[in-house]
C-alpha positions as YAML, in Angstrom:
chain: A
units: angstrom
residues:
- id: 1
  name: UNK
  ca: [41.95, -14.28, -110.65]
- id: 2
  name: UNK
  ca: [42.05, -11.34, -108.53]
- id: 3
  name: UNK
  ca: [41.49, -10.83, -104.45]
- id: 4
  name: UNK
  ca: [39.71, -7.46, -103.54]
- id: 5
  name: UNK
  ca: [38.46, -5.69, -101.57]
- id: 6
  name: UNK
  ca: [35.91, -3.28, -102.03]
- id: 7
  name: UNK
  ca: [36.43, 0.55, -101.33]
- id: 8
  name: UNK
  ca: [33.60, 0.60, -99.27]
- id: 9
  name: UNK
  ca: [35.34, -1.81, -96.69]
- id: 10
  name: UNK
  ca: [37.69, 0.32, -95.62]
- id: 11
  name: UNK
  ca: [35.31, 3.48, -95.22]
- id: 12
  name: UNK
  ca: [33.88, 1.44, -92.05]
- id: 13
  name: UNK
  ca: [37.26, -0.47, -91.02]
- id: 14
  name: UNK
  ca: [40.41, 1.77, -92.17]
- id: 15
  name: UNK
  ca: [42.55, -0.75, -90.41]
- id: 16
  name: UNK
  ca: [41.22, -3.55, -91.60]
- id: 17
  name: UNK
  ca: [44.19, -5.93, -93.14]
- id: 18
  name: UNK
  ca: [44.71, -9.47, -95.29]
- id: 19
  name: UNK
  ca: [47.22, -11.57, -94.78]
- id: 20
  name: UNK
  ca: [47.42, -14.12, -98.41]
- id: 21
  name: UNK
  ca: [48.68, -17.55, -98.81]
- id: 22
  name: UNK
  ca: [47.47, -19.17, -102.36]
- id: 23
  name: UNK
  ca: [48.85, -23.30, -102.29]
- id: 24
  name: UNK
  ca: [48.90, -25.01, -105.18]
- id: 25
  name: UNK
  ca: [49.30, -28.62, -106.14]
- id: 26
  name: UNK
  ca: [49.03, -29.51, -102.80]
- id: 27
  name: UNK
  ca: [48.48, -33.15, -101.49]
- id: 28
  name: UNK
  ca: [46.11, -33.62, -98.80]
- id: 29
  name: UNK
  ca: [44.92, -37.06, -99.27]
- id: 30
  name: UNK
  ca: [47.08, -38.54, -96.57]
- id: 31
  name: UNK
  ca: [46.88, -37.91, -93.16]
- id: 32
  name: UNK
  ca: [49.83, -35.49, -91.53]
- id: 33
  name: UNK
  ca: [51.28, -36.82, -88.14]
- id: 34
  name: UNK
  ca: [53.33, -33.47, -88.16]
- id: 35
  name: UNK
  ca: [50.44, -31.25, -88.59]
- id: 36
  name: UNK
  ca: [48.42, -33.41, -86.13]
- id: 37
  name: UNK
  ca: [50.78, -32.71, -83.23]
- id: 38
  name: UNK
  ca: [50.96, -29.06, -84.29]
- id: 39
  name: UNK
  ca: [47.20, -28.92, -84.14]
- id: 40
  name: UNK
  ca: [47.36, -30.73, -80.35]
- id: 41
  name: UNK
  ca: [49.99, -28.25, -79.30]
- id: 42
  name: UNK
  ca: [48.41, -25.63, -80.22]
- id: 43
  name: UNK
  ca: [44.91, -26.75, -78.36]
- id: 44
  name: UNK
  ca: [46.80, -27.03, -75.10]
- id: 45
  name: UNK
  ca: [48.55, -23.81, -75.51]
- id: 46
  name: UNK
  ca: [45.23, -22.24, -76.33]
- id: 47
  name: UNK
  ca: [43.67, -24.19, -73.09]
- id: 48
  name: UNK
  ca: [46.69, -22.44, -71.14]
- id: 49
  name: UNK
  ca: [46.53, -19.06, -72.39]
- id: 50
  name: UNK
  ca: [42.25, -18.97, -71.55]
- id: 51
  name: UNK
  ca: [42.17, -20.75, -68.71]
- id: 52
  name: UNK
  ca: [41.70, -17.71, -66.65]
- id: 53
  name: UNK
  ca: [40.08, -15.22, -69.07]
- id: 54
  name: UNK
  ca: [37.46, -15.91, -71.34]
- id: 55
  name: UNK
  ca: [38.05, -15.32, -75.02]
- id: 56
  name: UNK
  ca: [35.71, -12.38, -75.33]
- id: 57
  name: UNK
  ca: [37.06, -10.78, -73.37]
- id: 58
  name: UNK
  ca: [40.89, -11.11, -74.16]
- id: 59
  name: UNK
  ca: [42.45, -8.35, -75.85]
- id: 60
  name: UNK
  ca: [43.47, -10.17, -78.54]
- id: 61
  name: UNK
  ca: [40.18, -10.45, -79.90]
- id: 62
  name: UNK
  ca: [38.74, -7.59, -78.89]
- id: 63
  name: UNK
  ca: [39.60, -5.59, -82.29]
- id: 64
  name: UNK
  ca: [37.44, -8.31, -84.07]
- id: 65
  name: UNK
  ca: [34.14, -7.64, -81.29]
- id: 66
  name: UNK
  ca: [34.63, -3.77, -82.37]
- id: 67
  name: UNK
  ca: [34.19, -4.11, -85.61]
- id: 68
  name: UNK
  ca: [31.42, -6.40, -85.82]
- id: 69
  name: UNK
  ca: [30.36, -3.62, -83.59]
- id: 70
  name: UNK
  ca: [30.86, -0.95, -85.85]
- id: 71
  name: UNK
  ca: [28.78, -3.06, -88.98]
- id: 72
  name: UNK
  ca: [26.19, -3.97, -86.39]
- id: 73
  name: UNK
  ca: [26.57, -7.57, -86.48]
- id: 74
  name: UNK
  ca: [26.54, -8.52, -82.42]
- id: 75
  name: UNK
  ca: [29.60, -10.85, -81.75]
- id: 76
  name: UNK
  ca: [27.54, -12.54, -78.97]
- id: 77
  name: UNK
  ca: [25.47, -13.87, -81.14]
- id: 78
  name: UNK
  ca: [27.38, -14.32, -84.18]
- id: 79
  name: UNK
  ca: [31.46, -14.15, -82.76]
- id: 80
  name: UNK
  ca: [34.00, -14.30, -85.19]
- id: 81
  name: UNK
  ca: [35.30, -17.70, -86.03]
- id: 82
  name: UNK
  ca: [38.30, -17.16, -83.97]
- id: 83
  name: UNK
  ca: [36.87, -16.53, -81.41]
- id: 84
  name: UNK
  ca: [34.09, -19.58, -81.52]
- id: 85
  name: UNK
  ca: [37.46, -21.88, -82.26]
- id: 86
  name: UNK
  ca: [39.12, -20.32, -78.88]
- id: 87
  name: UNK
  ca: [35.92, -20.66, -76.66]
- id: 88
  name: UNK
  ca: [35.32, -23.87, -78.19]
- id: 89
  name: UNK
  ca: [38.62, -25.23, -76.93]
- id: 90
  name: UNK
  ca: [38.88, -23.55, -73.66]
- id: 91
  name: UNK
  ca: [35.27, -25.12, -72.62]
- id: 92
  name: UNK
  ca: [37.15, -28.52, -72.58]
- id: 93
  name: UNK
  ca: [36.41, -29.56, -76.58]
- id: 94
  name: UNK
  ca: [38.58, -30.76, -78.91]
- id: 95
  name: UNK
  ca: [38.48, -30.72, -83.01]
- id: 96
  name: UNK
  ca: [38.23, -33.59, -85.09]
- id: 97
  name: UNK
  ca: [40.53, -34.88, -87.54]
- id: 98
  name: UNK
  ca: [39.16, -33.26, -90.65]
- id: 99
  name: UNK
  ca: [42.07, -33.01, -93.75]
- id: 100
  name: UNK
  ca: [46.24, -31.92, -93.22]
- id: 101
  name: UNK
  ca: [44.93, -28.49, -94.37]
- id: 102
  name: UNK
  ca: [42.34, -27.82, -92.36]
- id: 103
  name: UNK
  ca: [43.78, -29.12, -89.28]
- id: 104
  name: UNK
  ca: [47.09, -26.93, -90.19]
- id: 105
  name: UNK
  ca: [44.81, -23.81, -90.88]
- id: 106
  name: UNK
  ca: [42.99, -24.85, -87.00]
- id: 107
  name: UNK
  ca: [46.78, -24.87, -85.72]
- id: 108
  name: UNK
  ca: [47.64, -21.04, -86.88]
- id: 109
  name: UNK
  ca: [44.36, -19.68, -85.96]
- id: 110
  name: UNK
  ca: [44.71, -20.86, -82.22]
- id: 111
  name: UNK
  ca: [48.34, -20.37, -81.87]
- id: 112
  name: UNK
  ca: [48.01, -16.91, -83.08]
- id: 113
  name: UNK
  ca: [44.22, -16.08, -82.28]
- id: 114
  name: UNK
  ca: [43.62, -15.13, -85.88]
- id: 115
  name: UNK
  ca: [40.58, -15.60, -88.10]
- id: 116
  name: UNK
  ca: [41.72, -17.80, -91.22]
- id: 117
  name: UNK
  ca: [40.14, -19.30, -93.80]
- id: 118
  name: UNK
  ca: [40.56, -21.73, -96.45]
- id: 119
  name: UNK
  ca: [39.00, -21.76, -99.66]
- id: 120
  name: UNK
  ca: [39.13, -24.06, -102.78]
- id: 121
  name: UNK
  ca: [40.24, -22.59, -106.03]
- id: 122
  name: UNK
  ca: [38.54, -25.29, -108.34]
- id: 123
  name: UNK
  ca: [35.45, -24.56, -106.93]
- id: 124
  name: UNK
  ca: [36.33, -20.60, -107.82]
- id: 125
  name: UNK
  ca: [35.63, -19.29, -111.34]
- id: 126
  name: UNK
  ca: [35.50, -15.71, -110.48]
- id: 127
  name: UNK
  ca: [37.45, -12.82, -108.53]
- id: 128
  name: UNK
  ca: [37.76, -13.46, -104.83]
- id: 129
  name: UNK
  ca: [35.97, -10.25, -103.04]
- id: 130
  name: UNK
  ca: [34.92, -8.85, -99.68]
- id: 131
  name: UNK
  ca: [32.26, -6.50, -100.08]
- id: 132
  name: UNK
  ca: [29.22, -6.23, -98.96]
- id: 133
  name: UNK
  ca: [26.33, -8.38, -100.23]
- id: 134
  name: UNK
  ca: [23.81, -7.92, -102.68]
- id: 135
  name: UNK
  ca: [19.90, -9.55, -102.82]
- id: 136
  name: UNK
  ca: [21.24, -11.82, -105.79]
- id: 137
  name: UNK
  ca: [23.42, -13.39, -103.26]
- id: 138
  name: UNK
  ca: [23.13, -17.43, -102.34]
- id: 139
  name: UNK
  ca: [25.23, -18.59, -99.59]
- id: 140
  name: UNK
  ca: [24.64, -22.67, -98.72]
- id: 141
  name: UNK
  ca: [25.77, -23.45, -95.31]
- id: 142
  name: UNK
  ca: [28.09, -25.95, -94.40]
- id: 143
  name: UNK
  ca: [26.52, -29.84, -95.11]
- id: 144
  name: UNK
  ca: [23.80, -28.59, -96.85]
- id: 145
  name: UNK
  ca: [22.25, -28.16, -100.24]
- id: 146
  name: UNK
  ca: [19.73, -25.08, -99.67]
- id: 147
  name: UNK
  ca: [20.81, -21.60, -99.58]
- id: 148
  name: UNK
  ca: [20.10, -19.68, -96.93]
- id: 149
  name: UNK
  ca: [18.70, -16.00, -96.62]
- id: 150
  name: UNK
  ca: [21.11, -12.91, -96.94]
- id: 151
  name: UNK
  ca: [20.16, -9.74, -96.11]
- id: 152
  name: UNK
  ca: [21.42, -6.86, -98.33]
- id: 153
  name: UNK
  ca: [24.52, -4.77, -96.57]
- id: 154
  name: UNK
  ca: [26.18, -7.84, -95.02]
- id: 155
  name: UNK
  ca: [30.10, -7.82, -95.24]
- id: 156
  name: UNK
  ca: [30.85, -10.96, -96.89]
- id: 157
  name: UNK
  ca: [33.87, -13.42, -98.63]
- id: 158
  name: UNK
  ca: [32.38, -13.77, -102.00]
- id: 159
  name: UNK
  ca: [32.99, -15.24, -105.43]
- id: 160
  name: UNK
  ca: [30.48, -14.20, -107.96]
- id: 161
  name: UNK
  ca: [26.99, -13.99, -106.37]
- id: 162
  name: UNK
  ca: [28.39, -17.38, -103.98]
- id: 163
  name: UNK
  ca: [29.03, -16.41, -100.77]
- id: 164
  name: UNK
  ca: [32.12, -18.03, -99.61]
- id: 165
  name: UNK
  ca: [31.90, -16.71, -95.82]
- id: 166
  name: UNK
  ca: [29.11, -15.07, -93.96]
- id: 167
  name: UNK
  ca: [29.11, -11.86, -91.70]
- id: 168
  name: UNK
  ca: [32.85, -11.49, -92.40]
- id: 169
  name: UNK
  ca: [34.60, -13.70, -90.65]
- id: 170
  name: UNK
  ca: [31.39, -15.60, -88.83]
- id: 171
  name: UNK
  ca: [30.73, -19.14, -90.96]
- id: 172
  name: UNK
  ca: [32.12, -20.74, -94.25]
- id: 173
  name: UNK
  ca: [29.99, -21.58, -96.54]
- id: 174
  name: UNK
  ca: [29.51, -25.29, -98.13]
- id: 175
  name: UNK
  ca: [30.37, -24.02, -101.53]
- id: 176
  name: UNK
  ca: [34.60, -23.73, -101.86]
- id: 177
  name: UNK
  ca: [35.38, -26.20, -98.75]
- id: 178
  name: UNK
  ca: [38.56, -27.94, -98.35]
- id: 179
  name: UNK
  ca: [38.34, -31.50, -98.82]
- id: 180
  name: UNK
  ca: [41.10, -34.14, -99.51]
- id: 181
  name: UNK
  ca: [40.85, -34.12, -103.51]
- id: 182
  name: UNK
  ca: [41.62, -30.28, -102.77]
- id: 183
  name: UNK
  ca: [44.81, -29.04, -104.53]
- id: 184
  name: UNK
  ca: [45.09, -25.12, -104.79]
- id: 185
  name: UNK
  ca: [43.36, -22.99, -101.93]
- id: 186
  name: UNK
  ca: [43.37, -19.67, -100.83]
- id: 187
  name: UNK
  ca: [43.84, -19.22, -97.10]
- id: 188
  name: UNK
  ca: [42.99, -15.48, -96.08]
- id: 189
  name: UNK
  ca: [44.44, -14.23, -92.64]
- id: 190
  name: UNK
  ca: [41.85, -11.90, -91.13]
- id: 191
  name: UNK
  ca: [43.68, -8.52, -89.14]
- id: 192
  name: UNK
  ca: [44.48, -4.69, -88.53]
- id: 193
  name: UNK
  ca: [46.88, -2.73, -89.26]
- id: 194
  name: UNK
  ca: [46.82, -0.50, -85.94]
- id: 195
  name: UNK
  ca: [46.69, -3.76, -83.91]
- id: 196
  name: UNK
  ca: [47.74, -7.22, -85.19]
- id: 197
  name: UNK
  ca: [49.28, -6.26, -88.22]
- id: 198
  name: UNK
  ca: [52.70, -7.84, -87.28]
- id: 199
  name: UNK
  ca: [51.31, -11.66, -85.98]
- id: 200
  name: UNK
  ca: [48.89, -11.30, -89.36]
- id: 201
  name: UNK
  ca: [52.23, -10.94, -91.56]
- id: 202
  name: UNK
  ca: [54.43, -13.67, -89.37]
- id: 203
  name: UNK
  ca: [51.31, -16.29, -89.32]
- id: 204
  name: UNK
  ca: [50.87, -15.39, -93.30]
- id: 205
  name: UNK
  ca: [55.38, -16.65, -93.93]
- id: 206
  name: UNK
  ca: [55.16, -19.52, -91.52]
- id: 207
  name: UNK
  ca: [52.22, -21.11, -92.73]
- id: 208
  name: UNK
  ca: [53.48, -20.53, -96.35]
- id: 209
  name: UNK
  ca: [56.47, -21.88, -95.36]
- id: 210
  name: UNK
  ca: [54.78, -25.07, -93.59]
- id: 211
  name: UNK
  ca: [52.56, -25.91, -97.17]
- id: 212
  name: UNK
  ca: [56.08, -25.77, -99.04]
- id: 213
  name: UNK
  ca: [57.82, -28.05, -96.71]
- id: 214
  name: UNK
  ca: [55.57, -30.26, -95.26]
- id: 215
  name: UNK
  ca: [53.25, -30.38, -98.15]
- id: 216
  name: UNK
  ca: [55.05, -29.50, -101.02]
- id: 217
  name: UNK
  ca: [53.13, -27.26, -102.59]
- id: 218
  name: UNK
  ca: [53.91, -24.46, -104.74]
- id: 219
  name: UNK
  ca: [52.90, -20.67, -102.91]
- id: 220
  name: UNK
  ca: [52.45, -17.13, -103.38]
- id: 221
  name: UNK
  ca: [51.95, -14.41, -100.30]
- id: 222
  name: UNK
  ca: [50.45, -11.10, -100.15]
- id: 223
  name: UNK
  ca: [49.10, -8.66, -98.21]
- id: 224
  name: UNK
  ca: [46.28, -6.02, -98.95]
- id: 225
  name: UNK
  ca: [45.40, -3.01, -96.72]
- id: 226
  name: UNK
  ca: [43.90, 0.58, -96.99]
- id: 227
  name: UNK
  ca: [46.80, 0.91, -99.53]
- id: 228
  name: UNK
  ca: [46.75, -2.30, -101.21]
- id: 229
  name: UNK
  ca: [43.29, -3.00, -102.31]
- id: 230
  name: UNK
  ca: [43.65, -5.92, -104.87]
- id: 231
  name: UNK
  ca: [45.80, -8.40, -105.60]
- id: 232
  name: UNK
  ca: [46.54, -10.85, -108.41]
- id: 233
  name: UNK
  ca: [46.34, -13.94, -106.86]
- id: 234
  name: UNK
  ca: [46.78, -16.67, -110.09]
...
């Protein structure tokens, strides 16, 4: 199974960058205390740091707002997840207890204001692309059964003609979700090269490192740019 990204990507964002974790034979069937606090410490810090300036407007995720610009997708109306996580938290909410991995994944983004993802591999039979979609698309939101309408041109995660995330890095789709019986996922780590390319490569080794030791699982790391178009992933 290969992770690409299409040509066409990159003739819109040049700096556009993936960070890569793949996990396999993971456990997360039993709650994580460790990755619980982590998840809390990172809330606060994330209270902290946008307690004066709100998260659309902090330059750490303004790179994200310019290119949803620059594909005309308005991130007012449809902010990268990111940045709904950050505004999310510094209104006063908290997150619930979902899985270890998806609490762990909820950790990095806020402690290093990244868009990540995580994405089950046994519910994956083809390549892993982003590219733009195509009217034979189906993407099924999150808790429910019916697809939902795609318009042709919209960057996308996808697998197949199954959109795994919409409008980039917007929403998730039902179809590859991370649930406890999960085992081997795919966590892509959203970035630029002229920007965030350093935090995108440190948040890709620590949370490799964290599945290895507090999860045990087995991991491979990569990162794909303007250079690096495709990866081998299992």
């Amino acid at each position: 199974m290969q992770f690409i990204v299409d040509d066409k990507v990159f003739d819109i964002l040049p700096e556009v960058c993936f960070g890569v974790v793949v996990a396999r034979d993971l456990n997360n069937s039993e709650d994580n205390q460790e990755i619980w606090n982590s998840l809390e410490q990172a809330i606060e810090a994330a209270r902290i740091k946008f307690k004066t300036i709100k998260p659309k407007e902090h330059s750490d995720l303004r790179p994200f707002r310019e290119a949803f610009q620059k594909m005309g997708i308005n991130p007012n109306k449809f902010p990268c997840s990111v940045e709904a996580l950050t505004t999310r938290i510094a209104k006063g909410g908290n997150l619930p207890d979902i899985n270890p991995v998806v609490n762990l994944v909820n950790a990095y983004s806020l402690k290093y204001t990244l868009p990540m993802g995580a994405h089950d591999l046994d519910t994956t039979e083809d390549d892993i692309e982003v590219r733009f979609s195509r009217s034979i698309d189906i993407f099924i939101p999150f808790g429910q059964t019916e697809p939902e309408a795609l318009e042709d041109g919209e960057l996308v995660y996808a697998s197949g003609n199954k959109i795994r995330t919409r409008k980039w890095i917007w929403r998730q789709s039902d179809q590859g979700k991370v649930t406890a019986e999960s085992k081997n996922i795919f966590f892509p780590i959203d970035g630029f090269s002229d920007s965030n390319r350093e935090t995108v490569i440190r948040a890709r080794d620590e949370l490799c490192a964290d599945l290895e030791r507090i999860m045990n699982a087995g991991t491979s790391k990569f990162f794909l740019d303007k250079n690096n178009r495709s990866a081998t992933i299992i």
